[in-house]
N, C-alpha and C positions, 0 to 999 in steps of 0.2 A: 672115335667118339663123334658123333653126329645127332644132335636132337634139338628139337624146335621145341616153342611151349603152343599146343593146339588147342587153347581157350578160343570159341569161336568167336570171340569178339574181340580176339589178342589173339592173330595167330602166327606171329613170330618174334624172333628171327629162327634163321635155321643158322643154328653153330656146328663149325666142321673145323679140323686141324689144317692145319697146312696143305700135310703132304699129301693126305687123300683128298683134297680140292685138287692138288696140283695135276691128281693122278687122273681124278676124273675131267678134267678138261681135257690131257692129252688122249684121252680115251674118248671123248670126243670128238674132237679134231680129227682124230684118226679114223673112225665109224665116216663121220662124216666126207675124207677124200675118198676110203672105200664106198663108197654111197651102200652101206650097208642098211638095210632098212630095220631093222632089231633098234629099239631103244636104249640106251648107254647102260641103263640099270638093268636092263637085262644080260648084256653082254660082260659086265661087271659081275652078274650073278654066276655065270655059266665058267667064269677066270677063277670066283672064288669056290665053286663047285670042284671044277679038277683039281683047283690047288688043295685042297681037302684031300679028295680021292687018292693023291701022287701023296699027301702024309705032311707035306706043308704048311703044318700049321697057323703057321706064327703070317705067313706069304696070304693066308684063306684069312684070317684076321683081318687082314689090311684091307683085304679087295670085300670085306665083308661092310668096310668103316667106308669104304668108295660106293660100293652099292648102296647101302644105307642114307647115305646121302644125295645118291641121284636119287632115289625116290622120296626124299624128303623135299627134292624139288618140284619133282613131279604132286606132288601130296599138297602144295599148298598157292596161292595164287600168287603170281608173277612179280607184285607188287612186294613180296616179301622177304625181308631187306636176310643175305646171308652173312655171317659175320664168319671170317677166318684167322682162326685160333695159331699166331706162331709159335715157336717152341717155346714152351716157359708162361704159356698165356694161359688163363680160366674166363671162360664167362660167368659174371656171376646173374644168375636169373633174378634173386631180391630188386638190385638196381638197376638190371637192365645194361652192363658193361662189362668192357672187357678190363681183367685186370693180368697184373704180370704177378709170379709168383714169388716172392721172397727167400 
């Protein structure tokens, strides 16, 4: 789950879970020692592509929730604050916070 709210006068935060933040930074990191010049949501795209194609559903899901979110960075301007969701977390959009679930 990855989504921002994109009112142009309010345009965030971008809310992401945990593990696909996690996933996308090391995905990161790692583009970046290979000095791969492809941008992370792309290559995010192309992981959840073949995991698709090989029948992976649930693996294409995931890298779909990482892709999704590097380009929700790329989509909005620098200053815009990302909030990450731990297990058991919601953001609620009304207030503007993160709450835990009961």
């Amino acid at each position: 789950m990855v989504t921002y709210d994109d009112l142009e006068d309010d345009p965030g935060p971008v809310v992401v879970r945990r593990a696909a933040y996690d996933a996308a930074k090391k995905l990161e990191k790692q583009l970046k020692r290979q000095k791969v010049s492809d941008p992370a949501f792309v290559m995010a795209e192309k992981k959840m592509d073949d995991l698709r194609a090989a029948g992976k559903t649930d693996e294409a899901a995931f890298w779909k929730e990482v892709h999704d979110y590097l380009m929700s960075r790329e989509s909005v301007a620098a200053n815009v604050k990302t909030i990450v969701l731990d297990e058991g977390e919601t953001y609620n959009w009304n207030v503007g916070k993160v709450e835990r679930k009961s």
